[in-house]
C-alpha positions, 0 to 999 in steps of 0.5 A: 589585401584580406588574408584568409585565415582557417579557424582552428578546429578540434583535433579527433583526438581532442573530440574523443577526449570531450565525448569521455569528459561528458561520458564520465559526468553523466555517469557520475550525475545519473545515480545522484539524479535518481537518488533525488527522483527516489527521495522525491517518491519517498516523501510523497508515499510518507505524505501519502501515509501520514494523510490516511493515517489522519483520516483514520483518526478523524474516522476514529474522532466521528465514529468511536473506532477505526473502521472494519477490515470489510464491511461484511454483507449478510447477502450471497455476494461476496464483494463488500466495501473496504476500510479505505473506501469508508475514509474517503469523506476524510481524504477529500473525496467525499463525492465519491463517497457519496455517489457510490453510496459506501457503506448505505449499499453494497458494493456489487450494487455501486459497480451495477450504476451507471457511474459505478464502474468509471469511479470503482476502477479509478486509481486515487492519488491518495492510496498510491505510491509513486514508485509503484509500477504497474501496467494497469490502475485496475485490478484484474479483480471484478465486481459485476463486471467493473474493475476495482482501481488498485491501491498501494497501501493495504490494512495491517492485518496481523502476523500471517503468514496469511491474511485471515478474517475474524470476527470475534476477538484477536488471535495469534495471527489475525491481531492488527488493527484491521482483522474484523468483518464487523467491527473496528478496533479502538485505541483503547485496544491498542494495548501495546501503545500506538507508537508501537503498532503498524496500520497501514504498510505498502505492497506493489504491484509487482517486485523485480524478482517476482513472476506474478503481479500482486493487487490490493484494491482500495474500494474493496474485496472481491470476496468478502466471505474468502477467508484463510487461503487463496489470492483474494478475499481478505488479502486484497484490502490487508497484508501480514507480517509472515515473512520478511519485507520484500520476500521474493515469491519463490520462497511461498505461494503465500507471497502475495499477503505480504508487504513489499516495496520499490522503495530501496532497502525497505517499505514505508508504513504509517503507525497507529499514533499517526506516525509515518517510518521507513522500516528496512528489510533487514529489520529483525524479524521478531520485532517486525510482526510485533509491530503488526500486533496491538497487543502482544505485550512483547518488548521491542528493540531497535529498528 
């Protein structure tokens, strides 16, 4: 004769206790796990970074300089090609180069091509950050109707508070490496030595505090004659040292020429030695637009 025996089964005080048990490790794992996702994002901007740094310096090797700010068109349209776009060769992408024609014609001619406007608004792994949100991969910017892929990763123009365009020689707020409609700084002008001078920074799409969306486009500038105001022209290809890292935007209306990060506590920024740092947001800001100077001769302390 078979006896039928129940199987034990949990109490409801014992499930409850289980649920808690799980409820209480996930917590403790979620933050872990978004630290290792952040770290990840981190070192693919560094990469990132480092790989346009190089490009540079190969642009430098080929060319006797780093590139112009813009290259400046003598014509009545404004749009011209960014210091991104002439690196392309050097970050692999050397068909789209070449299909667009940088440089050999200009920028509103490539967006009026049957493929110009498919490439312009295409938003290149090389100039993005992983952490950067965005609703879109094209500016709200365009160029004969063809929208420009947006970049994380804009020029260092100098110590602000805007980003300014000049032509002749450095000046107190327009001294980086990426300041001139025509010609390209050397490392020869790099008088406070490369490991002292930024050359590329970071600024998102848009900051948790912030209201308004803030563009860099790595094809080029809308209005390559804008200069000394406004929320285009220079401040789509370059960014400055004005206010501090991650300066929420209430604080100016200039906001949107400064670098910023997703990144916490601070932004990633690649030297002109080829170097790439985290610098953080609390970092002195003196020391910090000194960086943004080639030339300044001033002393930097920590950061």
């Amino acid at each position: 004769m078979t006896l039928n025996r129940k199987r034990p089964g949990f109490t409801l005080v014992e499930l409850l206790v289980v649920i808690a048990i799980i409820g209480v490790l996930i917590a403790l794992l979620l933050p872990a796990v978004q630290q290792a996702r952040e770290a990840a994002r981190r070192m693919s901007c560094s990469n990132n970074q480092k790989q346009l740094a190089l490009a540079l310096h190969n642009y430098h090797d080929t060319h006797g300089s780093f590139p112009p700010m813009i290259v400046r068109e003598e014509t009545a349209t404004d749009a011209a090609w960014a210091w991104s776009a002439l690196i392309l060769p050097m970050i692999e992408q050397a068909n789209i180069y070449d299909t667009l024609q940088v440089g050999k014609q200009r920028l509103v001619d490539a967006a009026g091509t049957t493929q110009g406007p498919k490439i312009l608004g295409q938003s290149l792994e090389a100039f993005n950050c992983p952490s950067d949100a965005r609703t879109s991969d094209a500016s709200p910017r365009a160029v004969a109707g063809a929208p420009l892929g947006l970049s994380s990763y804009p020029g260092v123009n100098g110590t602000g508070p805007r980003v300014y365009y000049y032509d002749e020689g450095p000046t107190a707020s327009a001294s980086g490496i990426f300041t001139d409609r025509v010609k390209g700084y050397a490392f020869r002008d790099i008088t406070d030595g490369s490991s002292n001078t930024m050359m590329i920074g970071e600024r998102h799409f848009k900051l948790p505090f912030n209201t308004n969306t803030t563009y860099t486009q790595w094809a080029g500038t809308t209005n390559g004659n804008q200069d000394n105001s406004g929320y285009y022209g220079s401040m789509e290809v370059a960014g400055c040292t004005g206010y501090p890292l991650n300066e929420p935007e209430p604080t100016n209306w200039q906001f949107r020429h400064w670098f910023s990060s997703l990144h916490p506590g601070g932004a990633m920024f690649a030297f002109a030695d080829g170097s790439v740092h985290f610098l953080p947001e609390t970092i002195d800001q003196n020391i910090y637009q000194n960086l943004s100077n080639r030339s300044d001769g001033k002393t930097l302390g920590e950061y």
